[in-house]
N, C-alpha and C positions, 0 to 999 in steps of 0.2 A: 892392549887393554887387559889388565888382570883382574877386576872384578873383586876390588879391594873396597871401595869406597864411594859415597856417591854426594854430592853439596848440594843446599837451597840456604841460599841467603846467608852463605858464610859458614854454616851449621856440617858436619862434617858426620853423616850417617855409615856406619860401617855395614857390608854385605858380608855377612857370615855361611861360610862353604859347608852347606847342610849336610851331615853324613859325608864330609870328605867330597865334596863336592864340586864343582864350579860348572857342570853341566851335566842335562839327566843323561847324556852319554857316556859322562864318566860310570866306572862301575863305584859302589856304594864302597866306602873304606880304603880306598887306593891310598897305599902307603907312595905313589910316586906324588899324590896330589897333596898330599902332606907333608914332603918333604918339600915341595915349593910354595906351597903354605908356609912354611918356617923360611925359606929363603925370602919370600914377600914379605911378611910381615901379616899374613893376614888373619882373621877370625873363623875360625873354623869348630866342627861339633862332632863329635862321636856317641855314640853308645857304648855302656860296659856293662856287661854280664859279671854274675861273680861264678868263680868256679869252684867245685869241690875240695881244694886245698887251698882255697880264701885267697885266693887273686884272682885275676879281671881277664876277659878276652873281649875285644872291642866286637858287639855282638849286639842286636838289636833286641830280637827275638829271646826267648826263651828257652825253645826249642833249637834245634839245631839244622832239623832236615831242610829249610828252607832257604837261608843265609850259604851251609855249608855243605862240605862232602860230608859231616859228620852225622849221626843219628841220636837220637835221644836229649835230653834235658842237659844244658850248658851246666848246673849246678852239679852233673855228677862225675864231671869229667875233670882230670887233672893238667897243667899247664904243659905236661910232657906230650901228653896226649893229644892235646888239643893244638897242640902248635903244631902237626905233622896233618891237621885236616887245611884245607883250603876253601875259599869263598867261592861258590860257584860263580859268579860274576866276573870276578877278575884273574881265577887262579892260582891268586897269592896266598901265602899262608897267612893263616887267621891270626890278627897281628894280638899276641899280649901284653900286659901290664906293663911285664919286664922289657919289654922292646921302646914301651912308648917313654918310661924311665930315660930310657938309655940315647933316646933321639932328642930328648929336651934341653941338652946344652946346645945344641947346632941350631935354636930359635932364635931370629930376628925378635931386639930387645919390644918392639910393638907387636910381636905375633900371640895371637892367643888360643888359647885348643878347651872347650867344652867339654867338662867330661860327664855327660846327661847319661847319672845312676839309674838304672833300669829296674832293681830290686830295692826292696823295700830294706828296712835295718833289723829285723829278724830273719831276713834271708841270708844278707851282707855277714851280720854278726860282728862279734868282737875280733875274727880272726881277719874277716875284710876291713877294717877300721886299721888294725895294725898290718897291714900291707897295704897301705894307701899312705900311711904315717913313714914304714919302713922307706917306700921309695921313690916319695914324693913331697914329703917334710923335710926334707935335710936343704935343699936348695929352694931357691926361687922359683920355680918351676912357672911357666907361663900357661898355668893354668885356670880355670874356673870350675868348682865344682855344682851340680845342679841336679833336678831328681822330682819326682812326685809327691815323696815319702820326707813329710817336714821331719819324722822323726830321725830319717837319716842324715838330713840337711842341718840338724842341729846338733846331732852326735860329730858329725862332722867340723862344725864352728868349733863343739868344747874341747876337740881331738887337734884340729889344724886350722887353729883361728885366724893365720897368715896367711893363708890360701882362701881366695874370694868363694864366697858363694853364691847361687841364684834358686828363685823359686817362682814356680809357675804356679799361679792358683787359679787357670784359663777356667777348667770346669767348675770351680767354685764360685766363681764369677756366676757362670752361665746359667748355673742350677738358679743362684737365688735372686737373678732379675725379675724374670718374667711373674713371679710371685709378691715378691717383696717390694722390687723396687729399685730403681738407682740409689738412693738414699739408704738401704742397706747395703748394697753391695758397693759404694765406697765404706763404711763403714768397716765391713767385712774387708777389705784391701789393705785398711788402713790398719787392721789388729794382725793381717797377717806380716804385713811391713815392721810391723814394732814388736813383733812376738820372740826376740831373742837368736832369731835366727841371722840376725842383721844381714840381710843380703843386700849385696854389691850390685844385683842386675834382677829385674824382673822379668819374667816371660810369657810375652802376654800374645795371644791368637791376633794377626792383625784384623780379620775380619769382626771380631770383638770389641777392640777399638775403636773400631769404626762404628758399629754399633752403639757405643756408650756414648763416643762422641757425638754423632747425631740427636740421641739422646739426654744431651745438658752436660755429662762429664769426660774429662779430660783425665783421661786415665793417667797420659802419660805426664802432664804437668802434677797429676796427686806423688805419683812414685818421683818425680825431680823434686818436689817440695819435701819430699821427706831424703832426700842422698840418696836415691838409687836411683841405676841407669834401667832405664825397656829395651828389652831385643823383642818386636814385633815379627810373630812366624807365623809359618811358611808360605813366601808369596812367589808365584812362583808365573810366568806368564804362560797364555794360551799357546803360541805361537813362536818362542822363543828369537826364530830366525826373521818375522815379522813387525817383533817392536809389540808397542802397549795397543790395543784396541782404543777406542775411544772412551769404553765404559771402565776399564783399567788403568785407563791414564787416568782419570778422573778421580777413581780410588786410591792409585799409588801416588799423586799430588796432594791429596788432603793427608793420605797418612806421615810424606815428609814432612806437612808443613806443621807438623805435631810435635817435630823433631824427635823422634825416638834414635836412639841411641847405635841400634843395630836395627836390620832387619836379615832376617834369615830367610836363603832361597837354592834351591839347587841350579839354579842358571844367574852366579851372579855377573858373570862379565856379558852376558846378554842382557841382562836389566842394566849394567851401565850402561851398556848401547844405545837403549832403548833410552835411557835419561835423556842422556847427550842428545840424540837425536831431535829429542822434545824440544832439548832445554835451550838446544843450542850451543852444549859446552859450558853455559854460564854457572860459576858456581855461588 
């Protein structure tokens, strides 16, 4: 079971490998789990930090003392440097920009790798925009780029408009229901879907979804009616070795049958277990 994919009614939802993921046993960022990610074919997500000589170290944090052996703010530290600390978790070295360059020809032509911008595009700058262009523009790269910061997410479109992008606008959703309204906040969904940034995948909180669905709208049918795909995050079960509760099977059944595009989990070949067991195999 690889924890690739999961069906209802023909409809073919992808399980995207959170953080390098495919179980919260794995450590966070394992280059061996990405390298079988690329031999799968599967969907998978990282973090990138930008570093002091404007490249990337796959890095959640902003800080450093928590993820790594290292100390201090990932912006002030150079790619020399920072490649000789290791992730406390797994004791690999802290994988860089140039590494993940360098592994994107060996991708299964269906695999695809998240690259979820952690800085905003005044941190990034114009030296990170041209080393992201420098080493990830030249080929096809089976990438998605994705981020907070719409202003990075559309410097990015004008810079690398062949390279997919996604945008999550989960908290701007959240701020302006309870207030405004469902009726605003499609509205608000609908300006950020068409504001130039034209993204390829939205990314939307599934407990959110569920939310608005209960509530009259159909989040995930507004972003298919406009050509973009939902990757629904982070679901993750209680019990992994146990299967869905009943009150989770309940939730992860309504949000298939929404069809979103992805869902994103750190245990995804235990949520296909858990399908199957449900479903019965049936796809």
């Amino acid at each position: 079971m690889d924890g690739i994919a999961v069906r209802i009614a023909g409809h073919k939802t992808r399980l995207k490998w959170h953080r390098l993921r495919r179980s919260m046993t794995d450590p966070e960022f394992g280059t061996a789990v990405m390298t079988a990610g690329f031999a799968l074919g599967a969907s998978m997500e990282l973090d990138l930090r930008v570093r002091g000589d404007g490249g990337f170290a796959v890095l959640h944090d902003d800080m450093l003392e928590g993820e790594t052996t290292g100390a201090g703010r990932v912006a002030d530290w150079t790619g020399d440097a920072l490649g000789a600390t290791t992730y406390r978790q797994s004791g690999d070295k802290v994988v860089l920009s140039e590494r993940l360059a360098a592994m994107m020809p060996s991708a299964h032509p269906e695999a695809l790798l998240q690259f979820d911008m952690k800085d905003d595009l005044d941190v990034v700058g114009p030296r990170g925009i041209d080393h992201l262009a420098d080493h990830f523009g030249s080929t096809r790269s089976p990438i998605i780029f994705s981020g907070g910061s719409t202003a990075l997410i559309r410097a990015l479109a004008e810079r690398l408009p062949h390279i997919p992008r996604g945008i999550d606008p989960t908290d701007r959703l959240a701020a302006i229901a309870p207030g405004r309204g469902i009726a605003a906040a499609e509205a608000a969904l609908l300006a950020e879907l068409r504001d130039g940034t034209e993204p390829d995948t939205c990314y939307l909180s599934w407990e959110l979804v569920l939310e608005f669905q209960r509530g009259g709208l159909d989040l995930v049918a507004l972003c298919h009616a406009e050509g973009v795909r939902v990757d629904a995050w982070t679901y993750n079960l209680t019990d992994p070795a146990g299967g869905f509760t009943d009150v989770e099977w309940g939730e992860f059944f309504l949000l298939m049958s929404l069809r979103p595009d992805q869902i994103t989990t750190d245990e995804s070949r235990a949520t296909e277990a858990a399908w199957l067991a449900r479903t019965g195999g049936a796809a």
